[in-house]
Residue frames relative to the residue before (quaternion, step in Angstrom):
aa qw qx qy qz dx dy dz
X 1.0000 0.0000 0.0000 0.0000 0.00 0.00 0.00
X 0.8243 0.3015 -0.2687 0.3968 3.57 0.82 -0.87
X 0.6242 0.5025 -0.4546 0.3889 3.27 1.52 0.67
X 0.5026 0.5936 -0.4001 0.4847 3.12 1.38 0.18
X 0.5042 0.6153 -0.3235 0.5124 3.88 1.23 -0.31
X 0.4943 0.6531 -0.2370 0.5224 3.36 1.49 -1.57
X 0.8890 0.1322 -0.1872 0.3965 3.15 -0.65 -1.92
X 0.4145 0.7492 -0.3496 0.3803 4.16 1.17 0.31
X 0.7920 0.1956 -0.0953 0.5705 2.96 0.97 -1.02
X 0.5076 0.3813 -0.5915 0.4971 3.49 1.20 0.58
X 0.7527 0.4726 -0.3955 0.2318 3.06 0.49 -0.37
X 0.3153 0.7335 -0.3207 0.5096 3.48 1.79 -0.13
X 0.7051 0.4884 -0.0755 0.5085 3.51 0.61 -1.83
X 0.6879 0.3533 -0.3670 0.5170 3.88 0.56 -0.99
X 0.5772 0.6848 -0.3419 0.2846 3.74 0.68 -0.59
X 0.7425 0.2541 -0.1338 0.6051 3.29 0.98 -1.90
X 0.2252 0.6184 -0.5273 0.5375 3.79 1.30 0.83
X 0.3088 0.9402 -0.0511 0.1347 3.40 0.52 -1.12
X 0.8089 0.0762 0.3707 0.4500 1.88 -1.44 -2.11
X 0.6457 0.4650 -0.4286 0.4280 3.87 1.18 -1.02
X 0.6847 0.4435 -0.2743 0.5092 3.70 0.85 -0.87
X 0.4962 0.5326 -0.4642 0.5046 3.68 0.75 0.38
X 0.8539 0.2809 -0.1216 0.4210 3.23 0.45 -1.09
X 0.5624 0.4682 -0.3782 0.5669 3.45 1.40 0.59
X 0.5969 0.4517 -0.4167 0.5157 3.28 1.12 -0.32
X 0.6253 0.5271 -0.4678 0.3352 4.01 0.84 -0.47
X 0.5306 0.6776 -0.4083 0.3043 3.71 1.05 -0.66
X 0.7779 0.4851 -0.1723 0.3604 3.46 0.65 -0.89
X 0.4877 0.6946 -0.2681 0.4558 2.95 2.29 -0.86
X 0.6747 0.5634 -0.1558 0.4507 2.95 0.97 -1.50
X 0.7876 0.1696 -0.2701 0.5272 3.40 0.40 -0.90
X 0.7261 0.4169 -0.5035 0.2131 3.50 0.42 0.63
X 0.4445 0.5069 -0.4169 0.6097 3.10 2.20 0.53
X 0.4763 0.3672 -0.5890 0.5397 4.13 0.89 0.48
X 0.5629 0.5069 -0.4831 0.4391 3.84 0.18 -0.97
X 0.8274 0.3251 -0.3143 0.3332 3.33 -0.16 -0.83
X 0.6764 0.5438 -0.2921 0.4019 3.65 1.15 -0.47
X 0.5693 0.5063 -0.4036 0.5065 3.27 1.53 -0.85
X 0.7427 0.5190 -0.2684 0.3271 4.05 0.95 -0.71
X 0.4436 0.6473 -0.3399 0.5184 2.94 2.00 -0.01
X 0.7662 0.4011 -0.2451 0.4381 3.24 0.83 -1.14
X 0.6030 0.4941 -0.3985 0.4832 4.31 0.87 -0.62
X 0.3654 0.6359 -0.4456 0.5134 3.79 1.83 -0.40
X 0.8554 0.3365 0.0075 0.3938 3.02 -0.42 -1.79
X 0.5653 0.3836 -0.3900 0.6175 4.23 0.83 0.06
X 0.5427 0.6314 -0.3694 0.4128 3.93 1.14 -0.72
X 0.7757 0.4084 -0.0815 0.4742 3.12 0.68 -1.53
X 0.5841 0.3695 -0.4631 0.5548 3.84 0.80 -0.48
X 0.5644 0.4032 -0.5728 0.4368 4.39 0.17 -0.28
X 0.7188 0.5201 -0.3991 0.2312 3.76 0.37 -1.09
X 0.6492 0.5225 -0.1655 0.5274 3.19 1.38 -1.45
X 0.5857 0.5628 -0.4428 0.3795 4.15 1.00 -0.32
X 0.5663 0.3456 -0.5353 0.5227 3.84 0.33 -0.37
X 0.8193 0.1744 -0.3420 0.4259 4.19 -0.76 -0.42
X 0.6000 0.4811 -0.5858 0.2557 3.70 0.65 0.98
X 0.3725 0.7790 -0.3746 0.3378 3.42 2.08 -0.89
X 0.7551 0.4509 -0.2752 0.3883 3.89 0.49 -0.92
X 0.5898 0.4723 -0.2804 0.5920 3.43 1.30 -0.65
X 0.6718 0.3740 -0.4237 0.4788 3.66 0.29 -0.84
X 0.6973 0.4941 -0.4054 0.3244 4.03 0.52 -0.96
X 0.4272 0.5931 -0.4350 0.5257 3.70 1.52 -0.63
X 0.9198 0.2972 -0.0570 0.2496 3.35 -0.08 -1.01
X 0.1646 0.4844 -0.4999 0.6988 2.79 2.31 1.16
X 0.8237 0.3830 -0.2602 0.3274 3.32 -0.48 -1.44
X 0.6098 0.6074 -0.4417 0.2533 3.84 0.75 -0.54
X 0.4679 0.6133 -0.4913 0.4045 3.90 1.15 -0.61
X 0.6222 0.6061 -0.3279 0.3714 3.44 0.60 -1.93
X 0.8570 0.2297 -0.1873 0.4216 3.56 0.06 -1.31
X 0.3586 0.5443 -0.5783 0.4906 3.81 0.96 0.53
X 0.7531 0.4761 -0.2518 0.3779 3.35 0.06 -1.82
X 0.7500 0.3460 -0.3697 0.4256 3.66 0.77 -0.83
X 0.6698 0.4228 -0.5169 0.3246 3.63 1.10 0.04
X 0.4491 0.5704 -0.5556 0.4052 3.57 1.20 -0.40
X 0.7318 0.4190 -0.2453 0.4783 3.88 -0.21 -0.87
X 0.3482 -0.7285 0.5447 0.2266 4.09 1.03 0.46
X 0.5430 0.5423 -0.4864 0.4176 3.77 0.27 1.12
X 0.4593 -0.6864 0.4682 0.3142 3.60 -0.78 0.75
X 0.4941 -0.5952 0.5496 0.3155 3.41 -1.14 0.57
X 0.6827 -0.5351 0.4845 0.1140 3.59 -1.32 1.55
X 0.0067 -0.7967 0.5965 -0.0974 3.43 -0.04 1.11
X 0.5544 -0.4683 0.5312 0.4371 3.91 -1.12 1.44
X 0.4834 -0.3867 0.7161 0.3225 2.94 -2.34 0.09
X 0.4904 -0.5782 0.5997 0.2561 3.54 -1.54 0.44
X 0.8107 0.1853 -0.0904 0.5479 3.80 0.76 -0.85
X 0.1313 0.8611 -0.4834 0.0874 3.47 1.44 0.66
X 0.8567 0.3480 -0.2277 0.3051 3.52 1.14 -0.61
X 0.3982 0.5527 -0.4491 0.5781 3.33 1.80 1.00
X 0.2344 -0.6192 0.6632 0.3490 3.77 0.88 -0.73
X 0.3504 0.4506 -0.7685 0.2891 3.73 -0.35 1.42
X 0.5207 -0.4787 0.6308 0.3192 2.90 -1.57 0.94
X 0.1623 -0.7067 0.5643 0.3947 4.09 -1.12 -0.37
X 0.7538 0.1292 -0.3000 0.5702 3.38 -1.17 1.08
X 0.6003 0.4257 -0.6168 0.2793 3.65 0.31 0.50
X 0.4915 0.3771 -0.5651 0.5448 4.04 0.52 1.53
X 0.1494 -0.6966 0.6990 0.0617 3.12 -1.87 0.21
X 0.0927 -0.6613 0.7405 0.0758 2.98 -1.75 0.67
X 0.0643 -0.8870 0.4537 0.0565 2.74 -1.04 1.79
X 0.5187 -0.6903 0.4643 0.1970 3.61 0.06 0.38
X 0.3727 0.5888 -0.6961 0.1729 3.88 -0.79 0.98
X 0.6479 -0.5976 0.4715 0.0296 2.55 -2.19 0.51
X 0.2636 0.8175 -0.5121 -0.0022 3.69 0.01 0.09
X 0.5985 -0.6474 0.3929 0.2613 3.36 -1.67 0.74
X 0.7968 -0.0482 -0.1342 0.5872 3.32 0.87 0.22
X 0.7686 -0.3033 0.3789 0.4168 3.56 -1.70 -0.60
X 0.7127 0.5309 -0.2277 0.3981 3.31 0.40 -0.96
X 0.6287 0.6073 -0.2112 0.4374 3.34 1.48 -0.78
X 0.5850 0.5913 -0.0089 0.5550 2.84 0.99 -1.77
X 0.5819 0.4598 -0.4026 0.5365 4.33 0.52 -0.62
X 0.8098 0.4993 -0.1522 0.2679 3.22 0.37 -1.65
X 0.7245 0.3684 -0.3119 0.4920 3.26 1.50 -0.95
X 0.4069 0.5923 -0.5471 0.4293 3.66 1.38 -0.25
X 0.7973 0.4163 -0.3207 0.2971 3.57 -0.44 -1.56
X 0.6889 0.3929 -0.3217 0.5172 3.90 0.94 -0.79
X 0.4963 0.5088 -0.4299 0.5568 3.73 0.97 0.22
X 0.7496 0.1868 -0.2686 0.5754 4.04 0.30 -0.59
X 0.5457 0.5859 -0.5125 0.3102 3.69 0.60 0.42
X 0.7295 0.4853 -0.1177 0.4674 3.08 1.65 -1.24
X 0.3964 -0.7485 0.3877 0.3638 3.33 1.76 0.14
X 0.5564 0.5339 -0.6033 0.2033 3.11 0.74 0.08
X 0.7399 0.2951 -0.3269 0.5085 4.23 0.86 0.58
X 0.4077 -0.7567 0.4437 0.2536 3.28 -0.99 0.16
X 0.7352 -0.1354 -0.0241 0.6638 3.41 1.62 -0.07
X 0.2673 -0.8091 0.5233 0.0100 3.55 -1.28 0.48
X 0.1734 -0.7724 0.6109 0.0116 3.53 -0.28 1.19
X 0.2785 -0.7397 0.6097 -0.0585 3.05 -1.09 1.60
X 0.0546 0.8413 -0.5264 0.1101 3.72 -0.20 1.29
X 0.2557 -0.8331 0.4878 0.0518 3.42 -0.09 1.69
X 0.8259 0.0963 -0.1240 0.5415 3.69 -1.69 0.20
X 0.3701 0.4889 -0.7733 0.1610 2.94 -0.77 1.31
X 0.3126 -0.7514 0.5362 0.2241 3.70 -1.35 0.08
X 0.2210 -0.6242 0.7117 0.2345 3.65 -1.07 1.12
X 0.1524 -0.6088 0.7724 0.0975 2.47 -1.88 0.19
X 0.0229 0.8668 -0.4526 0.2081 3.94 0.24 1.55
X 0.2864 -0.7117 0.6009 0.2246 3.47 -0.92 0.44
X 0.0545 0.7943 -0.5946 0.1124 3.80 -0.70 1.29
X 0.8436 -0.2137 -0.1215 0.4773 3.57 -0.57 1.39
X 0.8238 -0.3503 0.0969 0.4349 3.52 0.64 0.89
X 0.6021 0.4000 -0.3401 0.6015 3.10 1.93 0.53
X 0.4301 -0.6568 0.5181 0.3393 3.36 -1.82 0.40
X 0.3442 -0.8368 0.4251 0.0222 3.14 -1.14 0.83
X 0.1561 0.8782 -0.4484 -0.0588 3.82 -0.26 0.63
X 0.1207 0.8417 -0.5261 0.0128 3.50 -0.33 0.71
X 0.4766 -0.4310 0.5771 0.5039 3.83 -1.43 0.29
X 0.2579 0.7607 -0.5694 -0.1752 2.95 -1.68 0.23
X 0.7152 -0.4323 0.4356 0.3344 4.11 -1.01 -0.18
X 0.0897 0.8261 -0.5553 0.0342 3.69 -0.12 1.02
X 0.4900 -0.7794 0.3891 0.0320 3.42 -0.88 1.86
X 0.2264 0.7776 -0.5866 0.0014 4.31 0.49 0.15
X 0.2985 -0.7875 0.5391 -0.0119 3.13 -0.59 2.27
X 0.1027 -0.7936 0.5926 0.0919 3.84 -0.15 0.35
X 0.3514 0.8204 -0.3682 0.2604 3.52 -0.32 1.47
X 0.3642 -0.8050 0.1621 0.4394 3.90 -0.13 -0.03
X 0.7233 -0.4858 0.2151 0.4410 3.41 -1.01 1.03
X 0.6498 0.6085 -0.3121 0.3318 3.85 1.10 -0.54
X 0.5551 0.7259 -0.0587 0.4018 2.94 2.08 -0.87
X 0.7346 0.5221 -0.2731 0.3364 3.30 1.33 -1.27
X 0.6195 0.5327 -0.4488 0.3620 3.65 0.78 -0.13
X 0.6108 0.4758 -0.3498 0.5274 3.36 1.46 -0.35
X 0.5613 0.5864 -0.3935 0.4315 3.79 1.20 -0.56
X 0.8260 0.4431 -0.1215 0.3266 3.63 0.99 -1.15
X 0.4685 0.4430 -0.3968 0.6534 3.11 2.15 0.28
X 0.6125 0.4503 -0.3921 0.5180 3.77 0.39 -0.01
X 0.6688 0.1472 -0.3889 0.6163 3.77 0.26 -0.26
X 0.4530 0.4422 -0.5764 0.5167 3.77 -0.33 0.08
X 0.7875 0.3316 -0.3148 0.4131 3.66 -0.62 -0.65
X 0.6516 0.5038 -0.2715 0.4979 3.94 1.19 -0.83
X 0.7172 0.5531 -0.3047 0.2946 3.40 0.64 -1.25
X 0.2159 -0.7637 0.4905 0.3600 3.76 -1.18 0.15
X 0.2414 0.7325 -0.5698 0.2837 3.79 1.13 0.75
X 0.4465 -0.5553 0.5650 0.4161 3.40 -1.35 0.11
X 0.6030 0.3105 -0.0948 0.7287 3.78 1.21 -1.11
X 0.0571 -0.6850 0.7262 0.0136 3.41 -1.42 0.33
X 0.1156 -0.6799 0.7239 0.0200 3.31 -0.97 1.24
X 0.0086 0.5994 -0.7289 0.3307 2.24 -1.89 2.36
X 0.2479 0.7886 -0.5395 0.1600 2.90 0.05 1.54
X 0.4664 -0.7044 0.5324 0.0541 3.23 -1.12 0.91
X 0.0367 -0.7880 0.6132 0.0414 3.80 -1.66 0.98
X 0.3084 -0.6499 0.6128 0.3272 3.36 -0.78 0.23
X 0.3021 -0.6695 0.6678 0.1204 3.15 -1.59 1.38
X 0.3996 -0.6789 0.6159 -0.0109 3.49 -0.71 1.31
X 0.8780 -0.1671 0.0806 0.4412 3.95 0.20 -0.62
X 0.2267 0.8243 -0.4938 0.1591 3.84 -0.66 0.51
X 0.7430 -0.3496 0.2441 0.5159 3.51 -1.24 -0.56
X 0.5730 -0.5737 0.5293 0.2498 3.72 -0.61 1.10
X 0.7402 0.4669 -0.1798 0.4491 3.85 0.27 -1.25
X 0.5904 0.4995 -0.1750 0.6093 4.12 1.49 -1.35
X 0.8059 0.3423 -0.3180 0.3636 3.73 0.71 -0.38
X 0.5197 0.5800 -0.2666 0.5678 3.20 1.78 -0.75
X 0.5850 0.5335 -0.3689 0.4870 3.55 0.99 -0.37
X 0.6743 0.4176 -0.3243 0.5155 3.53 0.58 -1.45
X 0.5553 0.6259 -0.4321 0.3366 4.04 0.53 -0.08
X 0.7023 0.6281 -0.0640 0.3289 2.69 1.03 -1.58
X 0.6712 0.5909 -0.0813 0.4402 2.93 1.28 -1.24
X 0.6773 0.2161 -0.0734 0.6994 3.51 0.78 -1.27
X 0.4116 0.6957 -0.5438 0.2254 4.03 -0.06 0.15
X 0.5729 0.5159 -0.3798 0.5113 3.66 1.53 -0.88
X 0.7974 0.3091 -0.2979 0.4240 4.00 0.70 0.04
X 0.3137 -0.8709 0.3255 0.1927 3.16 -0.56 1.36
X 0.6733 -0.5516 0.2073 0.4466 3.71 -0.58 0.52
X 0.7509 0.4512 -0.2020 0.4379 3.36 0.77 -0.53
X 0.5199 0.6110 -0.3758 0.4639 3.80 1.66 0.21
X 0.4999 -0.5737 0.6158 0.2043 3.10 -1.94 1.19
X 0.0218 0.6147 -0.7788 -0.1227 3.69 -1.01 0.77
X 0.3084 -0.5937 0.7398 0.0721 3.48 -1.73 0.93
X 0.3579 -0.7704 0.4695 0.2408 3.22 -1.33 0.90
């Protein structure tokens, strides 16, 4: 009987032995299974900053894809930013137009009666250059006088009957670009300048 009391209460005693070393042994468990979770996560929050700059383009595509579905279902083009939206240029409302003349002397005269008539806002006179052209079944080389007209794109059909009437070509080359981007201040100028003629007026030389 009193070794059964004995092996009872050792055995009572080895238990809450135990249980105390169970539950001291969880403490460390835990925090070394938080340790490891909290490093899982600065892992994984690490890696979503690294991977965010080359997801931003893929996620904005796929902002933007509804937009350009919907605008083809409805047979309109999808709205595209301005390029110079934050100078207020219009793009391609300037031009550079481009003629040809046979010498200096030509080439002075139509510049100055071109910015008299406003129908430019400045002219760049670009001397000796050489074509080389093919003109009634012969080749052709000559020095000649290259015109850069600086004006607005509304302007050139009225710019190209006016040198046509000045010029002494049989043909006159007058060709014309849209200017798409530049100095904000140089385009607002070229507005200014030729704004007193309206797009749809005959200037006579």
């Amino acid at each position: 009987m009193g070794c059964f009391r004995f092996t009872r209460k050792r055995a009572c005693h080895f238990r809450a032995r135990l249980q105390i070393r169970l539950s001291i042994g969880q403490i460390p468990l835990r925090s070394s299974l938080t340790r490891r979770r909290g490093k899982l996560g600065h892992a994984a929050l690490l890696l979503s900053l690294l991977w965010m700059p080359a997801l931003l383009p893929v996620a904005s595509r796929l902002v933007l894809l509804p937009r350009a579905l919907l605008s083809m279902a409805s047979g309109s083009p999808p709205t595209q930013p301005s390029q110079a939206s934050g100078s207020g240029y219009v793009p391609g409302s300037v031009s550079a137009a481009f003629v040809t003349c046979p010498n200096e002397k030509v080439a002075k005269e139509i510049a100055r009666a071109v910015v008299e008539k406003r129908l430019a806002a400045c002219v760049n006179l670009i001397p000796q250059i050489t074509s080389i052209y093919e003109w009634k079944g012969k080749i052709e080389e000559d020095s000649e006088v290259l015109m850069m007209i600086k004006t607005r794109s509304s302007l050139v059909p009225a710019l190209t009957d006016f040198v046509r009437s000045l010029h002494p070509y049989e043909v006159a080359e007058v060709i014309a670009l849209p200017v798409e981007q530049g100095n904000s201040p140089y385009l607002h100028w070229v507005h200014q300048v030729t704004e007193a003629v309206s797009d749809s007026s005959t200037v006579l030389p």
